[in-house]
Every structure is written in C-alpha cells, then in structure tokens.
C-alpha positions, 0 to 999 in steps of 0.5 A: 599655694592657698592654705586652707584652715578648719573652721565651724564646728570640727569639719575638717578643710577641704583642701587647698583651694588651689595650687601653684607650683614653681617650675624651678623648685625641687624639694629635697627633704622633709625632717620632723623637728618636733612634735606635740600631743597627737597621741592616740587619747588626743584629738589636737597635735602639733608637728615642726617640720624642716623642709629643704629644697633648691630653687635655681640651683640654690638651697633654701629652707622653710620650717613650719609648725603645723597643727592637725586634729582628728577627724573621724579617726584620722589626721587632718591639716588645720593649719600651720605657721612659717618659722622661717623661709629663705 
C-alpha cells in the first residue's frame, strides 16, 4: 500500500496511488487508543489506533498514530506513523 501525504498549501491527499491487498490477511478490529485535538474549533488532530488481524492463521498487531486536518469541513488523512507491527 502507498501512503500518500498532504502537501502544498492545505490540499488534501488524493488517495493512495495505488493498493495492494494480501490475499491471506483478514482484519479483525480496529480500536482507538488515543486521540488529539480534533475538536470542532481545530483544524489539526490526531488519532492512536490498534488494528488487529490474522495473516495465515496467526494473529498480529499493527498501531499507528494517524494525523488528519480539516478540509472544507471534513476530516481528511494526512499521514500516519507505525508504532509497532508484528
């Protein structure tokens, strides 16, 4: 999977450029962890996330603190860095 970032001057990201997806993994839940700013005065705000899955039969773990920022009243990805992965 591509990650694509925000850049210039407040334009959000356009998507990933492309995506791959494993034909043996299966996601099994997404859990916020924790969350900053983001409240409906900001224009920044961040979000921990836990994503479980199982790859093969074998459980795994990914987290990752995301950041999003406002775009024409909604939330839109920024970008995000992995904490941890199995």
């Amino acid at each position: 999977m591509t990650r694509t970032t925000c850049s210039g001057a407040g334009t959000p990201p356009p998507g990933p450029a492309e995506l791959a997806f494993e034909p043996h993994l299966r996601w099994k839940r997404l859990s916020v962890v924790a969350t900053g700013a983001g409240g409906p005065a900001d224009e920044e705000g961040t979000v921990e996330f836990r994503a479980r899955f199982s790859r093969r039969g074998r459980a795994g773990e990914m987290r990752e603190v995301s950041r999003f920022a406002r775009h024409e009243g909604a939330w839109v990805y920024v970008n995000g860095e992995v904490r941890s992965s199995p």
